[in-house]
Structures are given as structure tokens and as C-alpha cells.
LUMLUM-110360 format. One line per field, with one value per residue (C-alpha): x, y, z. Coordinates in Angstrom, 3 decimals, always signed. Layout:
<zafis>
px	(X | ...)
py	(Y | ...)
pz	(Z | ...)
</zafis>
This chain:
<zafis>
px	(+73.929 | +71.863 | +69.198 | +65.911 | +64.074 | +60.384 | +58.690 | +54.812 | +52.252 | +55.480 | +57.281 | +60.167 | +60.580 | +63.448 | +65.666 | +65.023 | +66.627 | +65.024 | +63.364 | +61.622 | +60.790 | +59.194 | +57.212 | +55.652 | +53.959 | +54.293 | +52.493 | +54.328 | +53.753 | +55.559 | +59.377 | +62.252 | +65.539 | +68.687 | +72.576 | +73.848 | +70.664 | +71.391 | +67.451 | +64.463 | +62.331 | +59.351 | +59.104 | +58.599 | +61.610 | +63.419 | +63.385 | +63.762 | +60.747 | +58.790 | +56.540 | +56.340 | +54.143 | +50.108 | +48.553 | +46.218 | +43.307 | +43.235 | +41.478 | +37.937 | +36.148 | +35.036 | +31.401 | +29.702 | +33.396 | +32.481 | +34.361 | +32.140 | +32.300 | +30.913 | +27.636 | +27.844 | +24.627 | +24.413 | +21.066 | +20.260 | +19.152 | +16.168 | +14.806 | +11.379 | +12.639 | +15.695 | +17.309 | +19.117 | +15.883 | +15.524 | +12.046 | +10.292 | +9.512 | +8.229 | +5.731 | +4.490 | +4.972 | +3.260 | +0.420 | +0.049 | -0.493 | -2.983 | -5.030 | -4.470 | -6.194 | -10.101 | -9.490 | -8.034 | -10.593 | -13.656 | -11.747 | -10.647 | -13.251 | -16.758 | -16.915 | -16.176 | -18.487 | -21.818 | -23.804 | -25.061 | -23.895 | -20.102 | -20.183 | -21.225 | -18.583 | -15.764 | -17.335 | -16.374 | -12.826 | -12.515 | -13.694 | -11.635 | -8.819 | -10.023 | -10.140 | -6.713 | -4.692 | -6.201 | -4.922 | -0.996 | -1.321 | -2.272 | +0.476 | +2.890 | +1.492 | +1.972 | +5.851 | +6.306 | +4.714 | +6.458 | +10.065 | +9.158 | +8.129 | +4.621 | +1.152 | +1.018 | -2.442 | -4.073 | -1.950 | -2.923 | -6.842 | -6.174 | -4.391 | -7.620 | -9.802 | -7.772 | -4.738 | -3.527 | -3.686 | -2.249 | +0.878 | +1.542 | +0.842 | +3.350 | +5.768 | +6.622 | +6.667 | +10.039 | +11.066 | +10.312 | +12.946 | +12.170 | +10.687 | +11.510 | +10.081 | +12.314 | +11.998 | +14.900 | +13.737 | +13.073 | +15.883 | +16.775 | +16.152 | +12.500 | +11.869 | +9.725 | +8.270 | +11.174 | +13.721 | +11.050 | +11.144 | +14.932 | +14.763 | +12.235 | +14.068 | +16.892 | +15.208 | +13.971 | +17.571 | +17.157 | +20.707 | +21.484 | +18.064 | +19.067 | +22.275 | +20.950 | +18.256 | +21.033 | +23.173 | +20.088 | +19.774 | +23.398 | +23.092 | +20.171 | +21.273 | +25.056 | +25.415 | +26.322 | +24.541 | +25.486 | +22.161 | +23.489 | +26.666 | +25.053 | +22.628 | +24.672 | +27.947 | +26.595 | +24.735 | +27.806 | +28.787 | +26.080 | +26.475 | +30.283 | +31.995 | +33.884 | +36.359 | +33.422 | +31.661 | +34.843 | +34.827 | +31.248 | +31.258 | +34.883 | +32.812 | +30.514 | +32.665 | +32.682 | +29.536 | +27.216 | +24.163 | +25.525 | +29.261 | +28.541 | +27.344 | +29.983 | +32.163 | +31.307 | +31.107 | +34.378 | +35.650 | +33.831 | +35.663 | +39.261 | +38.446 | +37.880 | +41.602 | +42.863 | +43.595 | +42.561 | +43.974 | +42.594 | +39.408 | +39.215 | +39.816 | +37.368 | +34.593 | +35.854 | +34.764 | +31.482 | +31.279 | +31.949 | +29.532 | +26.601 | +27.195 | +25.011 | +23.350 | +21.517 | +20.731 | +20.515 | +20.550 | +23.841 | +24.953 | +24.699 | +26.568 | +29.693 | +29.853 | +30.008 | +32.642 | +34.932 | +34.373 | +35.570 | +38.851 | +39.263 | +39.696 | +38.352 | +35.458 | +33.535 | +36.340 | +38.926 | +40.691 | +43.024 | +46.012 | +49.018 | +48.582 | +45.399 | +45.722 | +48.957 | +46.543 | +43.575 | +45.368 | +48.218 | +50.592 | +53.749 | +54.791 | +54.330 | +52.976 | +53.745 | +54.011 | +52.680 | +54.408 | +53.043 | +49.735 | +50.707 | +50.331 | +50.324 | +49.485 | +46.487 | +44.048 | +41.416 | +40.152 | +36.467 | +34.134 | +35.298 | +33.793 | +36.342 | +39.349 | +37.436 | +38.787 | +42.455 | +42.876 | +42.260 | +45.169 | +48.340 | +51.072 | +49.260 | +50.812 | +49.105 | +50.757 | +49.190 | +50.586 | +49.206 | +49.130 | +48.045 | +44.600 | +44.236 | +45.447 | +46.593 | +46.235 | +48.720 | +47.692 | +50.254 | +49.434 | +52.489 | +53.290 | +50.718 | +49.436 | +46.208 | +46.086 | +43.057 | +43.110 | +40.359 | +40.677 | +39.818 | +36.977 | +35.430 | +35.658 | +32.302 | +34.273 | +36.998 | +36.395 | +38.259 | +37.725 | +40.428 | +38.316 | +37.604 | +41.231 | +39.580 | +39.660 | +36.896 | +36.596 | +33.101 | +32.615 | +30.164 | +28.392 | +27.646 | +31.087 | +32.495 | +35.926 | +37.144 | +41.189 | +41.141 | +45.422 | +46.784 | +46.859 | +50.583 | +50.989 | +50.654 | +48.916 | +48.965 | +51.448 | +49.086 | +46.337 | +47.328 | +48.631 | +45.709 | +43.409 | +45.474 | +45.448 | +42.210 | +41.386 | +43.449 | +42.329 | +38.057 | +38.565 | +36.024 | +37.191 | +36.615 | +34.781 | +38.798 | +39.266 | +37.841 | +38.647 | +35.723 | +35.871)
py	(-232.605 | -232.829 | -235.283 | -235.297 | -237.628 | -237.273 | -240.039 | -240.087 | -242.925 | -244.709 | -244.779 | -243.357 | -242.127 | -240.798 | -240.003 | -236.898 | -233.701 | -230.027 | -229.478 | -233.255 | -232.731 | -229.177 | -230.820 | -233.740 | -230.051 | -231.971 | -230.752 | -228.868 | -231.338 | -234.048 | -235.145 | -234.336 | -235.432 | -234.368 | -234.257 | -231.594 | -232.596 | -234.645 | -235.479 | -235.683 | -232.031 | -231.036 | -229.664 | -226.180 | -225.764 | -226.118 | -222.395 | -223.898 | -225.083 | -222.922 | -221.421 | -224.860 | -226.688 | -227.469 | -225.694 | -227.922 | -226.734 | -226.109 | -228.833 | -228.987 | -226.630 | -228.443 | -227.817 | -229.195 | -230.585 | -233.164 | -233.107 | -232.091 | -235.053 | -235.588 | -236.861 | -239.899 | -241.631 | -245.239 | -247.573 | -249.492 | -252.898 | -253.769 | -256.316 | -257.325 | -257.439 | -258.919 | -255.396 | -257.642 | -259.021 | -257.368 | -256.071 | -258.238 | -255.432 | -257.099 | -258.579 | -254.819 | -254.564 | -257.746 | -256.528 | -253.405 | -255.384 | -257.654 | -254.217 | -253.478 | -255.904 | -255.674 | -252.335 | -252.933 | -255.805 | -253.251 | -251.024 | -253.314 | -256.078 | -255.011 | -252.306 | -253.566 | -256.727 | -255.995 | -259.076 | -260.731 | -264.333 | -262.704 | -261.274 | -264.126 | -266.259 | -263.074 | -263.270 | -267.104 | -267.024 | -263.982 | -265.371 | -268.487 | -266.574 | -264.280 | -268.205 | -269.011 | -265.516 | -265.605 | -269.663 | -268.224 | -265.128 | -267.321 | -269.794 | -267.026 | -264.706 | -268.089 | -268.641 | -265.047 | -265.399 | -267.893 | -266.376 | -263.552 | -265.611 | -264.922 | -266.739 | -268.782 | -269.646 | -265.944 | -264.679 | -267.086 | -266.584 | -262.598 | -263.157 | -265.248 | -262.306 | -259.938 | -260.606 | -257.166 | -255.940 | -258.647 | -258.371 | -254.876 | -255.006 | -257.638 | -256.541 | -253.728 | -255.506 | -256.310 | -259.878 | -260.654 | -262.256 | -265.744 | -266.579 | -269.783 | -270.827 | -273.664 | -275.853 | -276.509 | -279.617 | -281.627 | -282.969 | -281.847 | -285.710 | -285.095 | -281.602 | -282.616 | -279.607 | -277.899 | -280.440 | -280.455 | -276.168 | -276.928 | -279.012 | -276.785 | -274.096 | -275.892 | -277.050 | -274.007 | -272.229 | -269.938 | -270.750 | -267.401 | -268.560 | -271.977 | -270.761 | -268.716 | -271.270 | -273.693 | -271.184 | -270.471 | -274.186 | -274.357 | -271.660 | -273.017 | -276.236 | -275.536 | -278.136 | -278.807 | -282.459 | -283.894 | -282.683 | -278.867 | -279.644 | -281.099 | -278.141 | -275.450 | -276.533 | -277.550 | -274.158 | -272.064 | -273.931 | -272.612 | -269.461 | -269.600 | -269.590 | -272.136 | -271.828 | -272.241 | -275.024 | -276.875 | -276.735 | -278.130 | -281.282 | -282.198 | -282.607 | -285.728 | -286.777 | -290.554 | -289.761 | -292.926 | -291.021 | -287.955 | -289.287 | -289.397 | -285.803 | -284.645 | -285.696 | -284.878 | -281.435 | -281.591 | -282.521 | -279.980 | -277.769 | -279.281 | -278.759 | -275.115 | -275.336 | -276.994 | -279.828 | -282.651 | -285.732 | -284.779 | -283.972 | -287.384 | -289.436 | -287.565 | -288.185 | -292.033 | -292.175 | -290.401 | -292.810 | -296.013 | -294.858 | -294.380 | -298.474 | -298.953 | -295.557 | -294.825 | -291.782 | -291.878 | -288.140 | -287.853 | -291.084 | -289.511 | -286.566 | -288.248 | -290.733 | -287.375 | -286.250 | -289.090 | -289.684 | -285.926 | -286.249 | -289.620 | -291.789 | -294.751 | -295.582 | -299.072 | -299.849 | -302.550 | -303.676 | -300.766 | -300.186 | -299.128 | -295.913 | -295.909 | -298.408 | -296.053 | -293.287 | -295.128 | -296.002 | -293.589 | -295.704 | -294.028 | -297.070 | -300.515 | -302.282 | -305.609 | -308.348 | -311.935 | -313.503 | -316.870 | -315.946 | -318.140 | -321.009 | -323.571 | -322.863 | -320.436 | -322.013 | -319.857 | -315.988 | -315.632 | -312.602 | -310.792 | -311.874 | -310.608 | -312.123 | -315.779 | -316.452 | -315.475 | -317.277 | -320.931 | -320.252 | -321.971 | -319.673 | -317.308 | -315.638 | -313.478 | -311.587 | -309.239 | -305.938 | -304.392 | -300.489 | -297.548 | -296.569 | -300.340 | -303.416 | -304.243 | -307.946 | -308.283 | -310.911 | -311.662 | -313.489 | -314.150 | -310.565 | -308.710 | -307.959 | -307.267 | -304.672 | -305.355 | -302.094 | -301.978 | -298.537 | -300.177 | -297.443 | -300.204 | -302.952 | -303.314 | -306.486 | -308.898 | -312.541 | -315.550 | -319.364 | -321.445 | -324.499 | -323.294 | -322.014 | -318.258 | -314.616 | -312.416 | -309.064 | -308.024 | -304.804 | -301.950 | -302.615 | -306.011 | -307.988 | -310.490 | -311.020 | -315.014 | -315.128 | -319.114 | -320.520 | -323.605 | -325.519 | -325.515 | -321.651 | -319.749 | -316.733 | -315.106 | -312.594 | -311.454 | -312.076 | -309.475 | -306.780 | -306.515 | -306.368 | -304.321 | -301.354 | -301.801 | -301.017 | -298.302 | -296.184 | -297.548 | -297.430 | -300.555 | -304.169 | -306.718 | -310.409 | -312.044 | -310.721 | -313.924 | -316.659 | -318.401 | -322.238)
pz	(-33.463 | -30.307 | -30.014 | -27.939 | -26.192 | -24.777 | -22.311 | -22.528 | -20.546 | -19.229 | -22.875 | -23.978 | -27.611 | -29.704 | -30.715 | -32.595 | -33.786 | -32.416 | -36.000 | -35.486 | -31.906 | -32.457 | -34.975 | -32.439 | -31.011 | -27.960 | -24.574 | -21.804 | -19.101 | -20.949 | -19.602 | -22.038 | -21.692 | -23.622 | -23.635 | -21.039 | -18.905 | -15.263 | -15.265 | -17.276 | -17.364 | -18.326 | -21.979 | -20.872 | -19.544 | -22.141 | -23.842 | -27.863 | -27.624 | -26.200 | -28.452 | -30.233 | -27.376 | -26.853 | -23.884 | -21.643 | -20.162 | -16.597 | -14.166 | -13.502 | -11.336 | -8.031 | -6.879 | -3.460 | -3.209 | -5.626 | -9.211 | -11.828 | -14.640 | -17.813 | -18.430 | -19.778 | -21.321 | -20.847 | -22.454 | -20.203 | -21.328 | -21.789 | -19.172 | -21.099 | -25.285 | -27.097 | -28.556 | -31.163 | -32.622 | -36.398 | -36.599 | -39.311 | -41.746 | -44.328 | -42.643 | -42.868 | -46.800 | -47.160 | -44.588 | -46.444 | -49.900 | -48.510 | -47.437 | -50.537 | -52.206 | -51.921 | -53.144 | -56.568 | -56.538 | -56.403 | -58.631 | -61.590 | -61.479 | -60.240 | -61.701 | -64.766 | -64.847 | -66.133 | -65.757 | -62.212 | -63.703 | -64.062 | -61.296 | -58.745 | -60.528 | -59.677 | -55.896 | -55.824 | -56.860 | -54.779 | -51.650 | -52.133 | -52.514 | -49.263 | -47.372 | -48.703 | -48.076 | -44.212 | -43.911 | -45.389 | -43.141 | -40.079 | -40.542 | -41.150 | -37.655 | -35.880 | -36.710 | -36.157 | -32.756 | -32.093 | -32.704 | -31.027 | -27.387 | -28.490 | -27.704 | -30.493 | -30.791 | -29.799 | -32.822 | -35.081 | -35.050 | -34.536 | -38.413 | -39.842 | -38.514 | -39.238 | -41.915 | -42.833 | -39.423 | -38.270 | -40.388 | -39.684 | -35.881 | -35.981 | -38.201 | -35.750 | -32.587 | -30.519 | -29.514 | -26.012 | -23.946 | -23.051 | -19.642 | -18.234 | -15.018 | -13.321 | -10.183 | -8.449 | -6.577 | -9.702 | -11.349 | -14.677 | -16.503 | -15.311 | -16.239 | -19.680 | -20.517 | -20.034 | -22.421 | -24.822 | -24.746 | -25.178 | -28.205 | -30.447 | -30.141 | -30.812 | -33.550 | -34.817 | -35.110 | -32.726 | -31.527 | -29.081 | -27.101 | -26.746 | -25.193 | -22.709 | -21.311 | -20.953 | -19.139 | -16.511 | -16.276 | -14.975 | -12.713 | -11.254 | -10.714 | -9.616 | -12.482 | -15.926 | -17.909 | -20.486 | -22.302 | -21.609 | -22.889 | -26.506 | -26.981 | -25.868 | -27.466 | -30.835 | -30.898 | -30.256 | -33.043 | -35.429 | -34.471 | -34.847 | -31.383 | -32.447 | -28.674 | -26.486 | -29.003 | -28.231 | -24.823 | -23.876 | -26.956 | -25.448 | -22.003 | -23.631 | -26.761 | -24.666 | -23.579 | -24.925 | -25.692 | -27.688 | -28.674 | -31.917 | -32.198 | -30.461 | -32.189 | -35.217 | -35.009 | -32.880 | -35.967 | -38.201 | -35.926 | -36.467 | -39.995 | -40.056 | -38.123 | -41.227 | -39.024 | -41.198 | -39.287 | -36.432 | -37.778 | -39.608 | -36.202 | -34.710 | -37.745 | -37.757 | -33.782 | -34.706 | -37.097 | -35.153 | -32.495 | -34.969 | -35.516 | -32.204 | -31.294 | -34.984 | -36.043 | -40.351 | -40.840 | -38.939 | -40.197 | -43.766 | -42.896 | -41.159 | -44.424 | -46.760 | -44.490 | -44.837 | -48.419 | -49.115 | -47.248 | -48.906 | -45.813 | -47.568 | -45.055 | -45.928 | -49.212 | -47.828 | -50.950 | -52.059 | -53.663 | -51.406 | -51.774 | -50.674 | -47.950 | -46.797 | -47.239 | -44.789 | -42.583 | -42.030 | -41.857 | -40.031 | -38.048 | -37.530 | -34.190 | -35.557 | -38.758 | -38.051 | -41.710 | -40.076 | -41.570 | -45.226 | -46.684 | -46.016 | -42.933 | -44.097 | -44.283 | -45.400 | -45.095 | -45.695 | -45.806 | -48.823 | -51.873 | -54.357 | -53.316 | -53.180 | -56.201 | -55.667 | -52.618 | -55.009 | -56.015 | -54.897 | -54.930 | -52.553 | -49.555 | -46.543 | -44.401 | -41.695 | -40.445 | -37.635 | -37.103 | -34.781 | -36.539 | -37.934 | -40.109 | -43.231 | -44.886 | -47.758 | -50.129 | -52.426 | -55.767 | -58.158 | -59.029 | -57.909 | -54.450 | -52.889 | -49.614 | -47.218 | -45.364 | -42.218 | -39.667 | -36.042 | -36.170 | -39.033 | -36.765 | -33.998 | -32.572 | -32.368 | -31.485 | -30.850 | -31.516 | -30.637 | -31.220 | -34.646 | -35.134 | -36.218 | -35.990 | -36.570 | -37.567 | -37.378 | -39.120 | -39.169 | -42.755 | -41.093 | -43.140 | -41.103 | -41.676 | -40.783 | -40.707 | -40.317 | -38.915 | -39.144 | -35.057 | -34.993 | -34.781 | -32.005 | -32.462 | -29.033 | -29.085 | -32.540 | -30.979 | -27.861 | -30.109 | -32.326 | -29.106 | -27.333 | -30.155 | -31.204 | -27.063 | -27.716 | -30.289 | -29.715 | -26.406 | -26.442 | -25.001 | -27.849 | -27.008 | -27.700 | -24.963 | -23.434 | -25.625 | -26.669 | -26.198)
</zafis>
């Protein structure tokens, strides 16, 4: 059986039999190839299939020597509105209703009230109503105007004056594009107005706006801030660019000021990647960071995090599962067994083992890990796991007059780990300092032992 093959926009295709190849109605000025053939041909030369192929039309005629070419319409955008801005129609509906009202007030009450006293009385509760519909329509005009790059305050007595109007007028008017005047010569930091322009709209969720005064910021300035990067990234976050969110909160996710932002959403993100350990660390370093730049809202939100994904934030005694859990333990750093009695001599800060550590078959050892530590108390046959992430831990300090460790931790706990003269606890001492460094990125006070 002979087989065909046909090559169209620099692919090849086939094989096929004559039946399945007449059937492609292919057109004459595609290349066929097929056995008995030295070269590929053109499908009408090939005389069983003539008859079977598509005529094309002949070229265009050329006028003025210039090809004649389809008219193509293109809208051109519009310089002075926002063409993506939904017109707020019921702001038209609710306009026309208003209108609507001293109407059906003539029509159903006046004319039925047939004494003066009744209807003074209907003229009271009418007009207060009148006061109170103008002070809703005002309030509502002004948000509009405001949404729409509008003069706030011209709108708002225009709706007290004139309600209904107002509403409809409105309700068919186009958002105009924001107009942002900037001076070069003044640094960003001192631009006030400006920032403050910035942060209500930010505010106000109008997320696409926010975006595109940060991106004439940067072109004016040749410059990105760390201010630019917060805004813009967390609002290509709202509106679900999740990629370019990303890449401006990476930019200031050590930054001081907005770390903890940063990195909470960072790890929103993560999340919606279904990458849960990552998005934990990053929620634990929000976290940390809200223990000296306070913000409670955020604070809140972080916590709710955590305590979904079970990470065990702010609970230290667990069982092993749990403290395996916290502190995802994969490896260990290193085991200092010389934390026991009886050269313990005491560990202080956590009121519900007091009572276990009275007793006199008690032994405390102290594993140190990647994301944090792990205190095993044991207590005849059962034992106690102190799990602490280094993101719970604000500092580390060292007494060796006192013979102490301290942990200080974030819901103000301090930790004392109190060893006996004879030990030496540096090479403990260096490994615990030198991971906490590592994951924090913060240098602890042990780092200079106190005297």
C-alpha cells in the first residue's frame, strides 16, 4: 500500500493512505512526498489528488504600489479614565428611588390626611427623614468620588443639595485615572503628601492603583525603596499575582521596618504552593520580628497561622510527638548528657515542672537542633520534652559567675538552665549560639560572656 506524507508550517505529517490524505482536502501549494518520489512536490502535481484539493485565492491587488491590507480597528486607550472601572449602576437604581420618594409621599399620605394637626406631625417625620436620606447620600457620593479620583468635598455637598441627582449623575460616570504630580529633587522619605496618598489607597483596596503609583515612583526615581517594595508587593498579592508579590517582599523580608510583613505574606504565598514547611519558617520569622517591631493586628494573624498548621508556637512542654512535630527534628546538632544531676542544679522559668524537678531521681538532658532545642526531663518512667523553636527565643545570655543560661523568650518566660562549676559548657555553649545565629540571623548577648 502506498503511503503519503504532507509538510505544512515546517511540520511533517503522516503517514497516510490516498483515501486518508484526500480526505485532509489539503491545499495545492502544500509539499507531498511519497514512495517513487526523489523530492518533496507540491500537491498538485500529483494527478490522484487532483480534484480532491482547496483552491487559494490569488494575492492582493497592489495600488499606489503599496499592498492593500485589511483594516484593522484598534481602541485606543483611553488617556483620561480607567476602562476597567465597573460603572456603579446602582447608585442609579438607588438615585432613581430616592426621586421617587416625595412622590409616593404626596400620593399616599397628604392626600389622605385630613386634619392640619396630622398633617404637621407627617411633615416632621418626613423632613427628618429628607435630613437623614441627604446625610447617607452624601457619605455615599463622597466614597464614590473618591474611588473614582474625584473631588471629594464638591461631590459631597452637590449630594446634600441634590441626592437623587447626585446618585444618577454619578452612577454613570467613568473612573478617572489617577494624577500624581512628583518632584524629582525631593527624596522619596520626604515626599508626605505623597506616602500618605500611597497608604489610603492602600488602605482603601484599591490594589491595581496602588501598583501603578509605585511603578511611576520607580521610574521616576531610577529607584526601588523598601516602602515600594511593601505596598506594591503585598498588593499584587491581593489581587493574586502571586510571582510578582514574591519578588518585591523577598527584596525587604530582613528589612527591619517591614520584615515582619513580608514575611508573612511570603508565607501565605508558600501556602497556596502547598509548601507548608516553608511557609511555617517563614510565619515563625514574621513572628519573631513582631517581638520588637509591634503591630497587634498582624501579630494576631501570624499566631492563627501557626496554630492551624500546628507548629506549637508559645506551648513548650509536649509530648514527643509534638516536640518532633515543633521542631522538625531530622537531625541532631548536638547532646550535652552533662546537663543531670547531680550536677543540675536547677532549671527555673517554667512553672509546671517546679514540682518534678524536687524530685531526686530526675535527669535532664539537652539536645540541640536546626530550628531549636529540646530539654528532656526524665522522671522515673515518664519523661517531660521542653521543645523551644529559636524563632521563640528574643535572646541568649551567659553568666559564668552565676553558672546560668538564659533563654529569654517572646511571651516574656525566661528560661534559667543553672550547671554545676566543674563542667564545661563551652563547646554547648558555642553550638547553641552558633544555630540560633543561624536560623535568627540575630547575635545573642552570650555572645560576650557576662562577668
Amino acid at each position: 500500500m502506498k503511503l503519503y506524507y504532507y509538510a505544512e508550517n515546517d511540520q511533517q505529517y503522516g503517514p497516510f493512505t490516498l483515501e486518508e490524505i484526500k480526505s485532509k482536502r489539503l491545499k495545492k501549494s502544500v509539499l507531498i512526498w511519497t514512495e517513487g518520489m526523489n523530492n518533496w512536490e507540491q500537491a498538485n502535481a500529483l494527478e490522484e489528488l487532483k480534484g480532491f484539493l482547496i483552491s487559494e485565492p490569488p494575492p492582493l491587488p497592489i495600488s499606489n504600489n503599496k499592498v492593500i491590507e485589511n483594516k484593522v480597528q484598534i481602541k485606543k486607550e483611553s488617556t483620561k479614565y480607567v476602562l476597567s472601572y465597573k460603572k456603579e449602576s446602582d447608585k442609579i437604581v438607588l438615585g432613581i428611588f430616592i426621586f421617587l420618594i416625595p412622590i409616593i409621599y404626596n400620593w399616599l399620605i397628604i392626600s389622605n390626611i385630613s386634619t392640619i394637626e396630622y398633617l404637621q406631625i407627617a411633615q416632621g417625620i418626613f423632613a427628618l427623614i429628607n435630613i437623614l436620606i441627604r446625610i447617607f447620600v452624601a457619605t455615599e457620593i463622597t466614597k464614590s468620588a473618591k474611588r473614582q479620583n474625584r473631588n471629594e468635598t464638591a461631590w459631597g455637598f452637590f449630594a446634600f443639595f441634590f441626592p437623587a441627582l447626585s446618585l444618577i449623575i454619578i452612577g454613570f460616570l467613568r473612573k478617572l485615572k489617577l494624577k500624581i504630580a512628583i518632584n524629582k529633587n525631593l527624596p522619596l522619605e520626604k515626599h508626605e503628601k505623597l506616602l500618605k496618598k500611597i497608604n489610603d489607597i492602600f488602605i482603601n483596596k484599591r490594589y491595581t492603583e496602588c501598583i501603578d503609583i509605585c511603578n511611576l515612583i520607580s521610574r521616576t526615581y531610577n529607584k526601588e525603596s523598601s516602602i515600594i517594595y511593601k505596598y506594591r508587593g503585598i498588593s499584587f498579592y491581593n489581587i493574586e499575582k502571586y510571582d510578582l508579590a514574591e519578588n518585591d517582599l523577598m527584596n525587604i523580608k530582613t528589612s527591619k521596618k517591614y520584615s515582619a510583613e513580608a514575611n508573612y505574606y511570603l508565607g501565605n504565598i508558600e501556602i497556596k504552593k502547598f509548601n507548608r514547611e516553608k511557609a511555617i519558617i517563614y510565619w515563625e520569622k514574621a513572628f519573631y520580628n513582631l517581638s520588637k517591631y509591634y503591630y497587634r493586628n498582624l501579630f494576631d494573624k501570624i499566631k492563627i497561622k501557626l496554630d492551624i498548621y500546628q507548629t506549637y508556637i508559645g506551648k513548650y512542654i509536649l509530648s514527643k510527638t509534638e516536640a518532633t512535630k515543633k521542631l522538625n527534628i531530622v537531625k541532631t546538632y548536638f547532646n550535652y548528657n552533662d546537663f543531670k544531676k547531680p550536677y543540675l542544679k536547677n532549671i527555673e522559668g517554667i512553672n509546671q515542672i517546679d514540682n518534678f524537678l524536687k524530685s531526686k531521681s530526675i535527669k535532664i538532658s539537652i539536645d540541640i537542633y536546626i530550628r531549636g532545642i529540646n530539654i528532656n526531663i526524665k522522671i522515673k518512667y515518664r519523661t517531660l520534652y521542653i521543645a523551644i523553636i529559636f524563632f521563640e527565643i528574643i535572646d541568649i545570655k551567659h553568666s559564668q559567675n552565676k553558672k546560668q543560661i538564659i533563654l529569654k523568650l517572646i511571651d516574656q518566660t525566661d528560661i534559667k538552665i543553672y550547671y554545676d562549676k566543674t563542667k564545661n559548657t563551652s563547646d554547648f555553649l558555642g553550638q547553641l549560639v552558633k544555630n540560633f545565629n543561624n536560623e535568627t540571623g540575630r547575635v545573642p548577648s552570650a555572645m560576650k560572656v557576662s562577668q
